[in-house]
N, C-alpha and C positions, 0 to 999 in steps of 0.2 A: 416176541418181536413184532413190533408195528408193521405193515407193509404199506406203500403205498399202491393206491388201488389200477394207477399205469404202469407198476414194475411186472405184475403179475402174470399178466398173460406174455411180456416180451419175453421173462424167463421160461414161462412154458414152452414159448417157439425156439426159444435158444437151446433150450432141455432138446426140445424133439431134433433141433438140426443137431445137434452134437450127439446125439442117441442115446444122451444120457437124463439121468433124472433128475426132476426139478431142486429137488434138495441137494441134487450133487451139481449144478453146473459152476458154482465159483470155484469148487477144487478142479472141476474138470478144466478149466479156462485155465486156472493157476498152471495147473501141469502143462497144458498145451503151449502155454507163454514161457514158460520154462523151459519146454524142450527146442521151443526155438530159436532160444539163447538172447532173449530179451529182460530188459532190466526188470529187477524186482522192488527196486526201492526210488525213492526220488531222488537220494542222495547219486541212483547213476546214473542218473541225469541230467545231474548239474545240480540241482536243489540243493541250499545252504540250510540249515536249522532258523538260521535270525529272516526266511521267506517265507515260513511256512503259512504264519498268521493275514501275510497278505496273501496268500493262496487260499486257505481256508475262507477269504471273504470275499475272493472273487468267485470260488468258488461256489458260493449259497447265493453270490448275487446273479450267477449266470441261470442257477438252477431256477430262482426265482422268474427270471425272463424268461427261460423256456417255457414254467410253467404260463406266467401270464399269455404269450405268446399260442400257447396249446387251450386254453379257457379251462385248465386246472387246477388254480390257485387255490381256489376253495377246498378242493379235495388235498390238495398240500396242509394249510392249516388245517383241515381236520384230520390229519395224521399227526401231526405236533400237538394238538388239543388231545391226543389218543396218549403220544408218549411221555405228555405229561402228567396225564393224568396217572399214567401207570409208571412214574417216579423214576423212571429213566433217563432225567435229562442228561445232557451229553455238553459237555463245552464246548461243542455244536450249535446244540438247540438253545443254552443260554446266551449266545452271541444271536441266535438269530430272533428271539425272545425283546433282546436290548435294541434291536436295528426298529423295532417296529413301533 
């Protein structure tokens, strides 16, 4: 798995605030979200099937402003040059491949 090189140290702070460890903090989140009777899907939240595709591109377009906004664009494509090369593409990264 690819990481990008600004997830890594937030998941370390998040591991140490939640006391857990860094490979466990999305289960730990999931549980916590869970037990405080929040939704787990998009669907409860109103999300229909025929939005997703415009969420998926607002979503890489938002990612991409914060990146340019932080000055770590660069360091974004070469996470995409990383998971491409290691034959991972995702119908993610082929949407975001075609935007460019």
């Amino acid at each position: 798995m690819v990481q990008c090189c600004l997830c890594t140290g937030r998941v370390k702070a998040i591991a140490r605030s939640l006391g857990t460890e860094k490979d466990a903090v999305a289960e730990t989140l999931f549980d916590l979200h869970t037990s405080l009777g929040a939704p787990t899907s998009l669907a409860e939240i109103g999300m229909k099937e025929k939005d997703l595709d415009q969420a998926a591109n607002l979503s890489i377009l938002i990612t991409i402003l914060v990146l340019l906004i932080n000055n770590q664009f660069d360091n974004y494509l070469s996470m995409l040059l990383k998971a491409s090369a290691l034959k991972k593409e995702s119908r993610f990264s082929q949407k975001i491949w075609r935007s460019f």
